[in-house]
Every structure is written in C-alpha cells, then in structure tokens.
C-alpha positions in Angstrom: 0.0 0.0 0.0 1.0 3.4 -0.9 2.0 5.4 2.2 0.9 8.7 2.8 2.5 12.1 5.1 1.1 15.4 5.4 2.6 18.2 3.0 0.1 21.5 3.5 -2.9 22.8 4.3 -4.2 25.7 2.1 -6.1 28.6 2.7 -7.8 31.3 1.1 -7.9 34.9 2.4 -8.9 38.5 0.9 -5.4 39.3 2.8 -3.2 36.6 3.6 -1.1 39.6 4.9 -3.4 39.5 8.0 -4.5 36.3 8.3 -0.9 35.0 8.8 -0.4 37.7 11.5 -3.3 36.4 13.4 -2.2 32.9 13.5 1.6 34.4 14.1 0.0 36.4 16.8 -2.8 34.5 18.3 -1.6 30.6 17.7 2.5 31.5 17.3 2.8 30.2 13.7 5.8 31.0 12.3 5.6 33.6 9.2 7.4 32.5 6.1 7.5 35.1 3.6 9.4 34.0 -0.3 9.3 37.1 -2.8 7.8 35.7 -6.1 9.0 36.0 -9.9 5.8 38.3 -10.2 7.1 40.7 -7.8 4.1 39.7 -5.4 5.0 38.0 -1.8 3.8 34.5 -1.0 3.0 33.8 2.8 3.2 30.6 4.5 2.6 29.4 8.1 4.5 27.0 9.8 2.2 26.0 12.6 3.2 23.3 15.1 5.4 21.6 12.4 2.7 21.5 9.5 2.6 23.8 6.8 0.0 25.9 6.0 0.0 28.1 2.6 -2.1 31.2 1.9 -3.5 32.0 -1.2 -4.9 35.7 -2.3 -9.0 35.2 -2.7 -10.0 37.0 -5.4 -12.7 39.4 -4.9 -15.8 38.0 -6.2 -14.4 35.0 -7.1 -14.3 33.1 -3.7 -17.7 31.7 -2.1 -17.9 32.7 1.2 -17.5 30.0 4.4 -19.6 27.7 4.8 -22.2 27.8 8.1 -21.4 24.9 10.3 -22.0 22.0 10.5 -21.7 21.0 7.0 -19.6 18.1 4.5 -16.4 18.0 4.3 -13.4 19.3 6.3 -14.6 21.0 9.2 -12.1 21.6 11.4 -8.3 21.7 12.3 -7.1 20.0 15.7 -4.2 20.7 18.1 -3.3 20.0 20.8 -2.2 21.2 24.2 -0.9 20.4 27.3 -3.3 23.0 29.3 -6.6 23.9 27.8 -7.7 26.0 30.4 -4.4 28.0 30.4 -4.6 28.2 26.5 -8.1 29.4 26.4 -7.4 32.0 28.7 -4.6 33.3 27.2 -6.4 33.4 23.6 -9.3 35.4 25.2 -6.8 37.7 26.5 -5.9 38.0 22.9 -9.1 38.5 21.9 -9.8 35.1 20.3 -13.2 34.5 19.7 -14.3 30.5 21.0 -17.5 29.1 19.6 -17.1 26.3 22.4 -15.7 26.4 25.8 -13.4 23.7 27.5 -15.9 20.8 27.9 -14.9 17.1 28.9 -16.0 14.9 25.9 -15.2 12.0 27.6 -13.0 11.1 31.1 -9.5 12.5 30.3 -10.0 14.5 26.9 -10.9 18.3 26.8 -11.9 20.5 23.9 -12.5 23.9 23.0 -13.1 25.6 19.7 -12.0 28.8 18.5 -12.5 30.9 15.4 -9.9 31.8 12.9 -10.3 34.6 10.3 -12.3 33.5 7.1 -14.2 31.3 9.9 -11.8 28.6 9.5 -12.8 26.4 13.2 -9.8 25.0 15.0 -10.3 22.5 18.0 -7.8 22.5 20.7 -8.0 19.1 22.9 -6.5 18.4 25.9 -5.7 14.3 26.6 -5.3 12.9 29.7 
C-alpha cells in the first residue's frame, strides 16, 4: 500500500497579509514570507510543524465560508498540554471561541476557537 504524510494545508484569504499575523500572533505560527517572480509575496505558516500556505482570494471570485456544521473538512485540531491556560490566554488575545473547554469524555478536553475567514480549530487536551 502506498504510504501517505502530510505536506500542507491551504487557505484562502482576501489578505493573507493579515490572516498570517493572526495565526503568528494568536496561535505563534511561524511567518514564512518567499518574494515571487511576479514581484508579489507569497506567505506561509509553519504552525506546530505542519505547513499551512495562503492564497490571495480574489474578490468576487471566492464563495464565502460555509455555516457549520456541514460536508467536508470541518475543522483543524491541536493540541495542548493545558486547555484552560490556552483558552485564557487566547481570550486575553481577543480570540473568539464558539465552544468552551468541555470534557467529551474522562481524560479529553476541547474547545473551539474561530480563525479569520471562519476557519474552526479544535484545541484538545488528553489525559
């Protein structure tokens, strides 16, 4: 069987200028900025070791997010060590959460916070 590893994750934004600050800021993604042949700038994340690229939406040319729940990918997961700590320190940051810490089952936590084009992101805590 063929094996498979992750290579990216790709997202669209009206301005990947300030999406990638948000996730540099709020989630402490590393910025990656490579001038192109165009003269424009392309911006990638490094976030918790997987790499996340970020493509210019076009006005009028990108549907806008979908309303959860719905098909397809829904979310992104990390983890952490300290869910309570992390959740307060996003709110400090002004980090909007469309779920507070609750126990799914004995010994995992999760939370869900909002990223900008609505993109949802779990944070789970294990044992």
């Amino acid at each position: 069987m063929v094996r498979f590893t992750w290579e990216h994750i790709h997202l669209r934004s009206p301005d990947p200028a300030a999406t990638a600050a948000w996730y540099e800021d709020k989630l402490g993604a590393e910025v990656v900025r490579t001038p192109q042949a165009d003269g424009t700038m392309r911006i990638d994340l490094n976030l918790a070791g997987q790499k996340i690229f970020i493509a210019q939406a076009q006005p009028g040319k990108a549907a806008a997010p979908p309303a959860a729940p719905y098909l397809g990918l829904e979310h992104l997961g990390l983890t952490v060590t300290d869910i309570d700590a992390a959740v307060a320190e996003l709110k400090a940051k002004g980090v909007r959460f469309s779920m507070e810490p609750t126990e799914i089952r004995p010994g995992v936590r999760i939370a869900f916070l909002t990223a900008p084009e609505n993109v949802s992101i779990e944070l789970i805590q294990r044992g």
